[in-house]
C-alpha positions as CSV (number, residue, x, y, z in Angstrom):
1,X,-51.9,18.1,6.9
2,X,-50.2,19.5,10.1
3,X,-49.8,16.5,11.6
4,X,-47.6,15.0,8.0
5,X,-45.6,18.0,8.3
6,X,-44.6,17.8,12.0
7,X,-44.0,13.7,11.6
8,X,-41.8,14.7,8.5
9,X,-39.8,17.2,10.8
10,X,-39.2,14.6,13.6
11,X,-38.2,12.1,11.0
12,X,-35.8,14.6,9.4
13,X,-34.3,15.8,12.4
14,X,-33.5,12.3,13.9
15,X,-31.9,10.9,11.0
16,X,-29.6,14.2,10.9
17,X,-28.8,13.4,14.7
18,X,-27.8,9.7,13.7
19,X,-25.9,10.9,10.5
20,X,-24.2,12.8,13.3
21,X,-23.5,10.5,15.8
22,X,-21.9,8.3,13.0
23,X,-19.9,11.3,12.0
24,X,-18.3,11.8,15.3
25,X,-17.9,8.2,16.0
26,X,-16.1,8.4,13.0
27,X,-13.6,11.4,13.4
28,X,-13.0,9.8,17.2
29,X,-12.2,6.5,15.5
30,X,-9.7,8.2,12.8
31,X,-7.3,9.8,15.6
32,X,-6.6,13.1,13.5
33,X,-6.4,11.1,10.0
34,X,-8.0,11.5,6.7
35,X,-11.0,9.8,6.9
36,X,-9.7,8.4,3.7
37,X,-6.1,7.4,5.5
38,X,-8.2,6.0,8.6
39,X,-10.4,3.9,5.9
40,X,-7.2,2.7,4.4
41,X,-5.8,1.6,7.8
42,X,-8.7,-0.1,8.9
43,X,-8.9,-2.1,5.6
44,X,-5.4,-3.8,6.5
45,X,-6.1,-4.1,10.1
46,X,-9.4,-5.9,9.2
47,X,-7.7,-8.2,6.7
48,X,-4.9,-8.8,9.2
49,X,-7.3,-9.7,11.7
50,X,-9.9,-11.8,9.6
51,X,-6.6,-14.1,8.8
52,X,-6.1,-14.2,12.0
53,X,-9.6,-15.7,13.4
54,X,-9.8,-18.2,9.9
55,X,-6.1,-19.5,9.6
56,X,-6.7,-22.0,12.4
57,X,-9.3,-23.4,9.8
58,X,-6.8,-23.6,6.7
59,X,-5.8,-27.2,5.9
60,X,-1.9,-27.6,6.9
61,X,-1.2,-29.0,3.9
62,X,-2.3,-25.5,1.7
63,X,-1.7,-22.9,4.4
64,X,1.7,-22.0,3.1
65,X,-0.5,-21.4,-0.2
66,X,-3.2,-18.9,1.5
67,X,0.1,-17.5,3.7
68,X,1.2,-16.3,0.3
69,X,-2.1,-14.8,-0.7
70,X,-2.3,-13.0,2.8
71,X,1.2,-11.6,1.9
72,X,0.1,-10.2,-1.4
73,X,-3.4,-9.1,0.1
74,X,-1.5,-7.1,3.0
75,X,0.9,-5.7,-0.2
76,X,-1.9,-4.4,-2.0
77,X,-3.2,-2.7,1.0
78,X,0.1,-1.4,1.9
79,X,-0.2,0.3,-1.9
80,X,-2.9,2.2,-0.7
81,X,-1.6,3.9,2.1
C-alpha cells in the first residue's frame, strides 16, 4: 500500500507544479492586469486576429456583410472591457 501512496504523492505534486507553471505563465502574459481584464483583452485581440487570417477567404461580393459583423463583434467586446 506504500507504493499507492508514494505514486499518489508524485501524481499530486506534479499536477500542482503544472497548475503552477500555467499560473505564472499567466500573470507574465497579463502585464499587471486583472486576469479578468487580460481575458477580456485577449478575447478582442483573438477575434481581431482570427478576421484577419479568414477575411482573405470571404467572397468579395458579401465581405462588406461579415465587415459589419466584425464591427459589431469588436463592439461587443469593447462592452466588456
Amino acid at each position: 500500500m506504500s507504493q499507492a501512496n508514494d505514486w499518489m504523492a508524485g501524481w499530486l505534486k506534479a499536477q500542482q507544479g503544472y497548475w503552477r507553471a500555467w499560473e505564472d505563465l499567466a500573470r507574465r502574459a497579463a502585464d499587471g492586469k486583472t486576469p479578468e481584464d487580460a481575458y477580456r483583452q485577449r478575447l478582442g485581440e483573438g477575434l481581431e486576429q482570427w478576421w484577419k487570417t479568414v477575411s482573405a477567404l470571404a467572397p468579395t461580393d458579401g465581405r462588406a456583410v461579415f465587415d459589419k459583423l466584425m464591427r459589431a463583434g469588436q463592439g461587443y467586446f469593447a462592452l466588456a472591457e
